[in-house]
N, C-alpha and C positions, 0 to 999 in steps of 0.2 A: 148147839153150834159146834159145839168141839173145840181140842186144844187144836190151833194153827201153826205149827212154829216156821214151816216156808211161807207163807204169807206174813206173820208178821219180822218175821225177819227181813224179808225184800222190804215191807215196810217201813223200818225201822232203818234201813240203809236209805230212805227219801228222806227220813228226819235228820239222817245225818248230813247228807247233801244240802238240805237246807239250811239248818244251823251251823255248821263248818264255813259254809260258801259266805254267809250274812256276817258271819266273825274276820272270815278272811279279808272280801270287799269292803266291808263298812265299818268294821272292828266293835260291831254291836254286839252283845248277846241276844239269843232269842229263847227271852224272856216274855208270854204271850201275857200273862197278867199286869204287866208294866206298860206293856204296850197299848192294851187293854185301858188300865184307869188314867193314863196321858194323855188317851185319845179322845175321854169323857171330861174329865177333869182339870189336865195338864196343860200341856202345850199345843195340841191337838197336830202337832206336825203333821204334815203331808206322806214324811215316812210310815207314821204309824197307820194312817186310814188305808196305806198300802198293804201293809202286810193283812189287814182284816179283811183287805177286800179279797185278796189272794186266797186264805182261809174259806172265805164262801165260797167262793168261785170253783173250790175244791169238787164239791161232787159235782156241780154240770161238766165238769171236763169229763170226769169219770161217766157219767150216763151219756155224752157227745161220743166220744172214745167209745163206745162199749165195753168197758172195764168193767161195771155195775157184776156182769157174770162171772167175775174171775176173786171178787174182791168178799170176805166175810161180811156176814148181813150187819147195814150200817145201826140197825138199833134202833131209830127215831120211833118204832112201835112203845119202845119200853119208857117214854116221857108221855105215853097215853094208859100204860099201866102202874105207874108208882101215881101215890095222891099226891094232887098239885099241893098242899100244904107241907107236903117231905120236902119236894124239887122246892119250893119257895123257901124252905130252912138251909139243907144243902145248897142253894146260892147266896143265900146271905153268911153264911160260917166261911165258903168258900171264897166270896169275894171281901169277906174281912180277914178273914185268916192270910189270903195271898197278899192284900196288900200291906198291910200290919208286919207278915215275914218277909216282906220283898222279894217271893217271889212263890211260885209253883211248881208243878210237876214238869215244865220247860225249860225254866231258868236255873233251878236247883236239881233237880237229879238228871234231865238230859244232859245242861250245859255245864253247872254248876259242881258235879259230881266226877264228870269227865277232865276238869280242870284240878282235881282233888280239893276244890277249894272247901276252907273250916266250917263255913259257915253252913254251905252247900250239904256237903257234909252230917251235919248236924240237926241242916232241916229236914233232909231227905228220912234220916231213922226215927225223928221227930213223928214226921208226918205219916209216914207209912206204918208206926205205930201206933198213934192211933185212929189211923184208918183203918185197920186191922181189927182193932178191938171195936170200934164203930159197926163196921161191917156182920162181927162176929154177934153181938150181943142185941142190937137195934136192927136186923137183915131187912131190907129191901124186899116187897111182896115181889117179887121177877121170880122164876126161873126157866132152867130151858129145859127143852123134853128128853135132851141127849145128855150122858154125862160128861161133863164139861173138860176132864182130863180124855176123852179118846179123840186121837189123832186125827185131824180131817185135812188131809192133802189135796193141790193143784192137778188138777189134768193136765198133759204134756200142752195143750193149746190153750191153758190158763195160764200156767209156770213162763210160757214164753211172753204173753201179751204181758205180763207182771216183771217179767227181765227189762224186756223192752221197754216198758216205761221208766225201771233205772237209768237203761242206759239215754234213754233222751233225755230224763234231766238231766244227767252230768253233759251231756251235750250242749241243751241249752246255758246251762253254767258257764262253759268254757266260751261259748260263743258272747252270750253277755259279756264276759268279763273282758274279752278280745275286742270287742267291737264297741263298748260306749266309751270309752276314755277317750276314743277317735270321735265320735258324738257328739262330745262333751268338747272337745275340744276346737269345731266347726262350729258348733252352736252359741258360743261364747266369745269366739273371734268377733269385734263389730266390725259389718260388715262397709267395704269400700265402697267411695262414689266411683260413677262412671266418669273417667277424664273427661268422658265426650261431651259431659252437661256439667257445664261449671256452674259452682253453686256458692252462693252468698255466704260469707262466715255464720252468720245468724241461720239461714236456712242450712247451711252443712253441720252446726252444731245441733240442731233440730232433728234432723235426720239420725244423728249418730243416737241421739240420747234416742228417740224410738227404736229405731233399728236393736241398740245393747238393753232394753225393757224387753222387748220379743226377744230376745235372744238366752236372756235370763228367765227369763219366766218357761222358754220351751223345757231349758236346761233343768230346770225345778224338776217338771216330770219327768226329764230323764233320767234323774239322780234318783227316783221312786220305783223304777225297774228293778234294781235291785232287791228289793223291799218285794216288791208283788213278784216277783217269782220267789222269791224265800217263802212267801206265804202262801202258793200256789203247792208249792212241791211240801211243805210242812200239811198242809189239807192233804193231799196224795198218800202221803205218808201215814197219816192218822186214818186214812178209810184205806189202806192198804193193809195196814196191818191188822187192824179191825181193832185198835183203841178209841174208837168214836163209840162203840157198840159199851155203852154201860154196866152190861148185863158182862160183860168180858171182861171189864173192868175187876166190878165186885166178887165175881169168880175166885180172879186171884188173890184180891184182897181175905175172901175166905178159907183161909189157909186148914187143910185136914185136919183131924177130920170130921166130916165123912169126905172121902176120897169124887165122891159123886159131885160134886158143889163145887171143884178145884182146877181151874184153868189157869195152866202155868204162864199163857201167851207170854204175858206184858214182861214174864224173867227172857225171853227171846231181842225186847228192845233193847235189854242191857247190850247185848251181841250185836246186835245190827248196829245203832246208832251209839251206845255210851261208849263203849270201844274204844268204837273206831273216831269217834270226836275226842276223846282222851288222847290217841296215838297222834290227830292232827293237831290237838292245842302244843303236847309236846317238842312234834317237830315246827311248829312256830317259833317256839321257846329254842333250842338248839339253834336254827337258823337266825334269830334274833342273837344269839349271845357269838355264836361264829362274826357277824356283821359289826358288833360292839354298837347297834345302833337300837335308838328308841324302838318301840314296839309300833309298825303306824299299818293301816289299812293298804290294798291295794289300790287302792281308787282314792286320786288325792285330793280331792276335793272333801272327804271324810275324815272323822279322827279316831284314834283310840277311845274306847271308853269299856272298855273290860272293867268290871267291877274289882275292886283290890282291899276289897276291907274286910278283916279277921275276928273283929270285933263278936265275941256270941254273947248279946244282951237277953232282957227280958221280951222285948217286941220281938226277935228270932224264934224265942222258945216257942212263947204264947201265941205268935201268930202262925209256926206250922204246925201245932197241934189242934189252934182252932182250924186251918184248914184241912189237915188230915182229914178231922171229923166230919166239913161237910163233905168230903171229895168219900167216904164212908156210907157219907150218907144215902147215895144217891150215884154213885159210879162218873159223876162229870165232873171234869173241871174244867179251865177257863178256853183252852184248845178246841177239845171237843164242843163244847158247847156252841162254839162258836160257829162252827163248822155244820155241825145241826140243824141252823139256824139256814144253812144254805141246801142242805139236805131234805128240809121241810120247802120249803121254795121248789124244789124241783120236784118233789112228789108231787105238791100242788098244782102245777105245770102240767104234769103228766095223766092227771085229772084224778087223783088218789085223795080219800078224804082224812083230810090231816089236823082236824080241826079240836080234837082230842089230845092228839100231841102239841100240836102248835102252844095250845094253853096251859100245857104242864111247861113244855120249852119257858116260855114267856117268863110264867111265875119264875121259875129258876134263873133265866139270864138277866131280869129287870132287877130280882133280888141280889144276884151277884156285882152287879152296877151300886144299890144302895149299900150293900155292905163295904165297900171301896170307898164311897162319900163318908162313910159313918165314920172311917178311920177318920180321916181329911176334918172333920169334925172333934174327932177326939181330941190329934194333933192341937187342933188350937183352943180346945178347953184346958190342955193338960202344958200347954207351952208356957 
């Protein structure tokens, strides 16, 4: 496949649009492994089954769109070449390690890292050491037939369809953010009787309380739009850039040499997305401290919930090192994977047999789901 760095750069610019836009609107981080054992486990909110759905929904847009030709190969061949006994270890290290460290390679080095937060911080060199060493010493039966450092650039009518889909998300962003607060705010109005049919105190209080039930409830899924395009455009982003693709992954985790095995891509995300989310937590923070006002979401029906704890225990340590090691093991973590899952669905679709992948996929995302329990388990043998 080759190194990418204009693809995963444009890429890497839809993960910032996403995680930027979801911090700004809803004042959440996008954290996909929280989101992830909430959504199994937790509170099962309506937000989070948003963002996942967004995430799947990621490559049929891309094969709808005809992107599929402009975009680096998404990889789902290579959960039919690693043994489903590796992918079933690498989900379970992976979804114990993310949840144990509170977070992953989304919360901690996209969001996490960009906000210079300690912890973030900490887990990120945590983890990417030993992923590193995982990677270097345990290697992954994959490799590719081209060596992994030579350059493979966009055709001038790939580069464009690739621009172009930057610029519509940041389009649909502005438009979202412009247009549901008016939404939101029609939809929650209860609405009036007609003067021209008078109606019974009993029957007009009847009326209202249905009328403000439908009106609340439409409002629920509105407030979820937000959420499903963050997690539409974080999918875009991840098969844009070609960090869906495992085998790109492990590349760079195998750091030279031999020079042949070494794909810088994913040092390109730093550029696209950590950046420039760093430059926008910033100018939060200044415009925040200009205002002397609390830090609050655009959308106010939402709150703050930026994580704010400094704290580096023993769960931080232990659990990004157990995660490095599966996200080492096996080139996935909780993002991709997930995403994959919507990737093998359209291959399937398209009458491709995926029945080889599907069961490596499986083994690794069902074991990343129990690894997440086991914490949740631990927690209250050790409380």
């Amino acid at each position: 496949m080759g190194f990418t760095p204009v693809q995963t750069f444009l890429g890497g610019l839809l993960l910032h649009i996403s995680s930027s836009s979801l911090l700004t609107d809803t004042g959440r981080v996008f954290g996909i492994s929280s989101v992830v054992d909430g959504a199994i486990y937790g509170d099962r909110a309506r937000w989070r089954w948003a963002i996942l759905a967004g995430l799947v929904t990621g490559p049929a847009v891309i094969a709808a769109t005809g992107l599929a030709a402009a975009i680096p190969d998404s990889g789902t061949w290579v959960y039919a070449a690693q043994p489903v006994s590796r992918l079933a270890l690498a989900g379970a290290l992976v979804g114990f390690g993310s949840k144990l460290g509170s977070g992953c390679t989304s919360g901690h080095f996209l969001c996490g890292m960009s906000r210079l937060s300690p912890r973030s911080v900490i887990a990120t060199c945590t983890f990417m050491l030993t992923a590193v060493l995982t990677a270097r010493f345990f290697p992954a039966p994959v490799n590719d037939t081209l060596p992994a450092y030579a350059p493979s650039y966009p055709s001038g009518n790939q580069l464009l369809a690739l621009s172009s889909a930057v610029i519509v998300a940041i389009l649909a962003r502005d438009a979202l953010a412009a247009l549901l607060p008016k939404l939101m705010s029609s939809r929650t109005a209860p609405e009036q009787s007609d003067e021209t049919t008078p109606l019974t105190s009993a029957s007009s209080s009847t009326a209202t309380a249905t009328s403000t039930s439908t009106s609340t409830s439409s409002s629920s899924w509105l407030c979820s739009l937000p959420y499903l395009l963050s997690g539409l455009t974080f999918s875009l982003g991840l098969m844009v850039s070609g960090m869906v693709n495992p085998l790109k992954v492990l590349g760079f985790l195998r750091f030279p040499p031999p020079l042949d095995t070494f794909d810088p891509s994913l040092g390109m995300i730093v550029a696209g997305a950590v950046i420039p989310n760093g430059i926008h937590w910033f100018a939060l923070r200044r415009a925040q401290e200009k205002s002397g006002k609390a830090a609050e979401p655009r959308f106010s029906w939402e709150s703050w919930q930026v994580p704010s704890r400094t704290q580096i225990d023993w769960r931080l340590l232990v659990g990004a090192a157990v995660f490095g090691m599966g996200w080492g093991t096996a080139g996935v973590c909780p993002g991709p994977a997930i995403e994959a899952g919507g990737s093998l669905l359209v291959a399937a679709f398209q009458g491709a047999d995926v029945n080889r992948a599907a069961t490596g996929w499986a083994a690794y995302a069902v074991n990343m789901l129990l690894g997440m329990g086991a914490v949740r388990v631990l927690d209250k043998v050790i409380a």
